[in-house]
C-alpha positions as CSV (number, residue, x, y, z in Angstrom):
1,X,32.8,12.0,51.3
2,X,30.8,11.1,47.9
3,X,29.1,13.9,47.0
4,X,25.5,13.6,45.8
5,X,26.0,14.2,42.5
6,X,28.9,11.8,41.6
7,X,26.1,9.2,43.1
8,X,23.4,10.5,40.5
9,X,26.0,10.7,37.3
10,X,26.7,7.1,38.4
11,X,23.3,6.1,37.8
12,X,23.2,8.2,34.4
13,X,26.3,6.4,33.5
14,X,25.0,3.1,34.7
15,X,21.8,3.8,32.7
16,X,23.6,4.8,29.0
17,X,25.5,1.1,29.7
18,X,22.5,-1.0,30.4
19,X,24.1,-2.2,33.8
20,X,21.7,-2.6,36.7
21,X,24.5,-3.2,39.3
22,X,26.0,0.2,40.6
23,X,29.9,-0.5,40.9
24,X,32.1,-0.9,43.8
25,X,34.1,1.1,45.4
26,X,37.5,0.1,47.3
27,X,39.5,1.9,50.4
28,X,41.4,1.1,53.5
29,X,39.9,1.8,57.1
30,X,40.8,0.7,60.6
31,X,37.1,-0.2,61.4
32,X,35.5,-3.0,60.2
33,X,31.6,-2.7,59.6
34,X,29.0,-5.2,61.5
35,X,28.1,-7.7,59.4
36,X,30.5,-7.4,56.6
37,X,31.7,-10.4,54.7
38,X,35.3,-11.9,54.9
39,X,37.6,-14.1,56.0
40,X,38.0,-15.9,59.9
41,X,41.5,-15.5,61.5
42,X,44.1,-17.6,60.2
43,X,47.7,-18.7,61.1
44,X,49.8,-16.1,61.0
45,X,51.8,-16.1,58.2
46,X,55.4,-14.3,57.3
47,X,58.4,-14.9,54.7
48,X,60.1,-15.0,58.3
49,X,57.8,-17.7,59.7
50,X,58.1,-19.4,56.5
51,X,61.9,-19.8,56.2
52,X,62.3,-21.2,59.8
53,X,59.9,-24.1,58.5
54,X,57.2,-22.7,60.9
55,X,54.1,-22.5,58.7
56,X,51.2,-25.3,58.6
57,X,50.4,-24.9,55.0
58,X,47.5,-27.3,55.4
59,X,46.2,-25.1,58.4
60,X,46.2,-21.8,56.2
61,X,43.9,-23.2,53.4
62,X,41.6,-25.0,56.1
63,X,40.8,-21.1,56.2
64,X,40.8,-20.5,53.0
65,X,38.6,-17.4,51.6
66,X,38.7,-15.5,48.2
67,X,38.7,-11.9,48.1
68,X,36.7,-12.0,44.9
69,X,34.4,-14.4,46.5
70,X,33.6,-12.3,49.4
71,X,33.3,-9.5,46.7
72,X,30.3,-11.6,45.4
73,X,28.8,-11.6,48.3
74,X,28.7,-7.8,49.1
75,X,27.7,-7.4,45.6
76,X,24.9,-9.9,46.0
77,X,23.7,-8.6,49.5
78,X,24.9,-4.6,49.0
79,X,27.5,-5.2,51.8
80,X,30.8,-4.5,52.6
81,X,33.5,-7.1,52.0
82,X,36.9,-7.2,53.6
83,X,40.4,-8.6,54.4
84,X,43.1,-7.9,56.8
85,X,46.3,-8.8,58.4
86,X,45.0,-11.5,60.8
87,X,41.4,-12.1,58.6
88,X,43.4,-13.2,55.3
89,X,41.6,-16.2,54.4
90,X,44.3,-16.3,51.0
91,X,47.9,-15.8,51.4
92,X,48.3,-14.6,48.0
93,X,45.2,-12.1,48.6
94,X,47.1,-10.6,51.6
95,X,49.9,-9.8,49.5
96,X,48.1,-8.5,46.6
97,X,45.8,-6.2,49.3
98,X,48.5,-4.5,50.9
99,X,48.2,-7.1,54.0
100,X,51.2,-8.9,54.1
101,X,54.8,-8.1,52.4
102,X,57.2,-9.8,51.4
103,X,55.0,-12.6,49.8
104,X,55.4,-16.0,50.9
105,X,57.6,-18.1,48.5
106,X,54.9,-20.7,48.5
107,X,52.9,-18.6,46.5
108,X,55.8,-18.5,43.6
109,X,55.2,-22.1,43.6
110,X,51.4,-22.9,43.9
111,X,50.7,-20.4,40.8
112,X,53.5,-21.8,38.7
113,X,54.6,-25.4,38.7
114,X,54.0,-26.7,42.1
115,X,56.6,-28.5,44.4
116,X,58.7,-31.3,42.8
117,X,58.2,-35.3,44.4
118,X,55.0,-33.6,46.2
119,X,50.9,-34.1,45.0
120,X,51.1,-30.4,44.5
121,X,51.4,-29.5,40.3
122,X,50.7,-25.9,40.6
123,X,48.2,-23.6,38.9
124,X,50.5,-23.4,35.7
125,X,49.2,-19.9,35.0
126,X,53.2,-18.9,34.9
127,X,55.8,-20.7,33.3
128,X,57.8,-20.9,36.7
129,X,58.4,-19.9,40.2
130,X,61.3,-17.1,38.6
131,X,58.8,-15.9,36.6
132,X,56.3,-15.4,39.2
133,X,58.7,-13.9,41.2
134,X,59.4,-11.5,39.1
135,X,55.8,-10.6,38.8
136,X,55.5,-10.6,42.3
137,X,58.4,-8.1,42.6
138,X,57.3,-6.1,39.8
139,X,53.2,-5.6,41.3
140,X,54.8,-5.3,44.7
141,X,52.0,-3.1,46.4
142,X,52.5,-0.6,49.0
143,X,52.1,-1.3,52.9
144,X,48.4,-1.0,53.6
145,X,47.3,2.9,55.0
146,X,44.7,1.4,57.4
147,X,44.3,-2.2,59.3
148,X,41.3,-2.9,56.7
149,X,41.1,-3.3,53.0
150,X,37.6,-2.8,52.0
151,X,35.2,-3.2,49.3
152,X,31.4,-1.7,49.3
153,X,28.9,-0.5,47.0
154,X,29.4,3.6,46.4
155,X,26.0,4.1,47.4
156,X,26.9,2.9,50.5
157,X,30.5,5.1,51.0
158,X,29.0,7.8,54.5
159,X,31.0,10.3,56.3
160,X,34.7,11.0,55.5
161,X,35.3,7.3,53.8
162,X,36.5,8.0,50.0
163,X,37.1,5.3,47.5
164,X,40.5,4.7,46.1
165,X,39.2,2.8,43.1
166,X,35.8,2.4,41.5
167,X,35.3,-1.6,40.1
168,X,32.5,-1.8,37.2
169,X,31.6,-6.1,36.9
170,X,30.3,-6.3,33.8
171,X,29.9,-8.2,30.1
172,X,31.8,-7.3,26.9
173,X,28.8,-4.9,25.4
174,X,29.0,-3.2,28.9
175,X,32.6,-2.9,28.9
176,X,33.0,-1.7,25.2
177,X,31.0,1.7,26.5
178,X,33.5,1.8,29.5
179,X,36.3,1.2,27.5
180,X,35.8,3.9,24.5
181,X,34.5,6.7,27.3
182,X,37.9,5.9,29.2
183,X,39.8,6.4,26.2
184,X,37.4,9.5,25.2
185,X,38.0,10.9,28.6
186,X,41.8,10.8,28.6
187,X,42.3,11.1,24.9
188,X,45.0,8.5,25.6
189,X,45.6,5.1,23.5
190,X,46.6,2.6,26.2
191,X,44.5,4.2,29.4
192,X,42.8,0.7,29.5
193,X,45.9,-2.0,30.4
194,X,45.2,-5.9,31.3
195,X,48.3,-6.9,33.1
196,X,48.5,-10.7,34.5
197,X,47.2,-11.4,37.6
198,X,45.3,-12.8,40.3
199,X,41.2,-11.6,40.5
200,X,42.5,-9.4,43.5
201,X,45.4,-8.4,42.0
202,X,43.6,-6.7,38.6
203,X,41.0,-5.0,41.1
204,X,43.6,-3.5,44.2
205,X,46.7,-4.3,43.2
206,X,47.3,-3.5,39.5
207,X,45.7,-0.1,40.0
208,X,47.6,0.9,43.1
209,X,51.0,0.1,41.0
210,X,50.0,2.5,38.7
211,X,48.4,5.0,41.0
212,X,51.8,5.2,43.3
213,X,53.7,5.7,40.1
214,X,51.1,8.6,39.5
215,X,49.6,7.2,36.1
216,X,45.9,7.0,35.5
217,X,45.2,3.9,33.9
218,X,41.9,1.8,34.0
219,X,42.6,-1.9,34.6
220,X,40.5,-4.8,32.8
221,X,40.7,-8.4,34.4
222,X,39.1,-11.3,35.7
223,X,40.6,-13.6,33.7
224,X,42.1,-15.7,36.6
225,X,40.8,-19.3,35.9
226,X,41.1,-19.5,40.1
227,X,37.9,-16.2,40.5
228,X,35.9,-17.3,37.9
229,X,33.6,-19.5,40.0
230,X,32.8,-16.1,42.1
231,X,31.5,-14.4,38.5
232,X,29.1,-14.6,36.5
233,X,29.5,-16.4,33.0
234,X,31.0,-14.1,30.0
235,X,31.4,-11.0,33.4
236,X,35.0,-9.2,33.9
237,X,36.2,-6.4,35.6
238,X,37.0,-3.0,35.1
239,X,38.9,-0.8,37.9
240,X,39.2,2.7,37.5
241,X,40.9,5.1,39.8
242,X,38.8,7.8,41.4
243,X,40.6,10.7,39.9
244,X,40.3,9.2,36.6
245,X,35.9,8.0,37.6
246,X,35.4,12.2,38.1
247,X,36.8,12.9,34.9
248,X,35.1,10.3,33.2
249,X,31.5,11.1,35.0
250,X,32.1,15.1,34.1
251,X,32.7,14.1,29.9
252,X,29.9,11.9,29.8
253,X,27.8,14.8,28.1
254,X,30.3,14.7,25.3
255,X,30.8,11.3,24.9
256,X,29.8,8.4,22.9
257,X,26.9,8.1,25.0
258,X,25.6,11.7,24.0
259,X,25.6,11.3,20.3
260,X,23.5,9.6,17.6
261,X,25.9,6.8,16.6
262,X,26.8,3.3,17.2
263,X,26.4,3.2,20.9
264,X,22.4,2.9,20.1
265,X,23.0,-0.6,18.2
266,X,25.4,-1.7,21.3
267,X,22.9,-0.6,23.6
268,X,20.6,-2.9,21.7
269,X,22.8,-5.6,22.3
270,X,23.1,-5.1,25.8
271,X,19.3,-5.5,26.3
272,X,19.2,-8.9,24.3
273,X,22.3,-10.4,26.9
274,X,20.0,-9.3,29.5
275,X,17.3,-10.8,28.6
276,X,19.1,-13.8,27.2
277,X,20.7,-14.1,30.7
278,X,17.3,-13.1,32.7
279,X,18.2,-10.3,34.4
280,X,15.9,-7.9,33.1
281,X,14.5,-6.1,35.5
């Protein structure tokens, strides 16, 4: 359960950044909420199925839903987004979410150089289908604890549900704050890492890697030419795991944000994008 008071520090912490959108928080549960927004059933899809020649490509992206996209829509209506084993909607975003393991070789293909004599190029966001693979392997997340992967609003986090990671969208003036307090909070150099990957991958994925390992790192992305279209212009993301979010809420009163310093003239700057983008409020 979130506590009350990690619910007002968020809003403290939201106010010394100048962001008006409360972050979002991402766990695993075997009930899906009424009206949350995600995928339809697909094919069902396995490296098994997919070596016996048994897979209808074409039918898999006829269902074809981002992860990131149906983040944008729980941001935008204060929902719940999801995606599970049979409601995948991507097959590389039921890897990256814990749904679905091994990956399908397809994917190695797709984000790298496509299929030779066949209209498909590839993404070209990797060199080749070796060194996707090798990313793959390397990223490789752990089975999923629940039937649902699920991403809300904390705000809206009730009863026993607990995030796993905490996911700040954000401009570079906003993230600059969350950046230096990470680094203030864990008085280490390289907390923040930015690792390749999908949209998915930098918000679930990325972080879980670490988090197994038991490393606290924060994890900067949405770079992914493929979930831009589901953010908004000059926005990335920043994932923090909850451990590390508690630390970071409890030093806020010692931070950057406390003193008389440079943060004031950022924070300056952060009204001016707001305004400059219209979302004052």
């Amino acid at each position: 359960m979130i506590e009350k008071s990690i619910i007002e520090d968020t809003n403290t912490l939201l106010g010394y950044l100048g962001l008006d959108e409360e972050p979002i928080g991402v766990y695993y549960a075997d009930t899906k909420p009424e009206n949350a927004f995600g995928p339809k059933p697909g094919p069902i899809i396995t490296r098994e199925l997919e070596e016996q020649g048994q897979i209808d490509m074409q039918a898999v992206f006829q269902k074809f839903s981002c992860v990131i996209g149906n983040i944008w829509l729980a941001r935008k209506k204060k929902g719940t987004a999801y995606i599970s084993t049979e409601e995948y909607g991507c097959p590389g975003g039921s890897f990256y979410c814990s749904m679905m393991k091994p990956n399908l070789r397809f994917i190695e293909h797709y984000v790298t150089t496509g299929f030779e004599g066949t209209p498909i190029h590839g993404e070209r966001y990797l060199p080749s289908p070796e060194a996707m693979r090798k990313f793959l392997d390397t990223v490789n997340p752990r089975k999923a604890p629940a039937k649902y992967c699920l991403f809300k609003p904390l705000s809206l986090f009730t009863g026993s549900e607990v995030p796993e990671f905490v996911i700040f969208f954000a401009r570079p003036e906003v993230l600059s704050g969350l950046f230096t307090h990470t680094m203030f909070t864990t008085g280490e150099f390289d907390s923040v890492v930015s690792p390749f990957g999908a949209g998915c991958t930098n918000v679930i994925s990325w972080p879980l890697h670490y988090q197994e390992r038991g490393v606290e790192k924060a994890v900067l992305g949405g770079f992914d030419p493929s979930a831009r279209k589901y953010m908004k212009t000059d926005e990335l993301t920043f994932t923090v795991p909850w451990t590390l979010y508690q630390k970071m809420l409890k030093a806020m009163p010692e931070s950057i944000f406390s003193v008389d310093g440079e943060w004031k003239t950022v924070r300056k700057k952060i009204n001016h994008s707001a305004k400059t983008w219209g979302e004052n409020h």
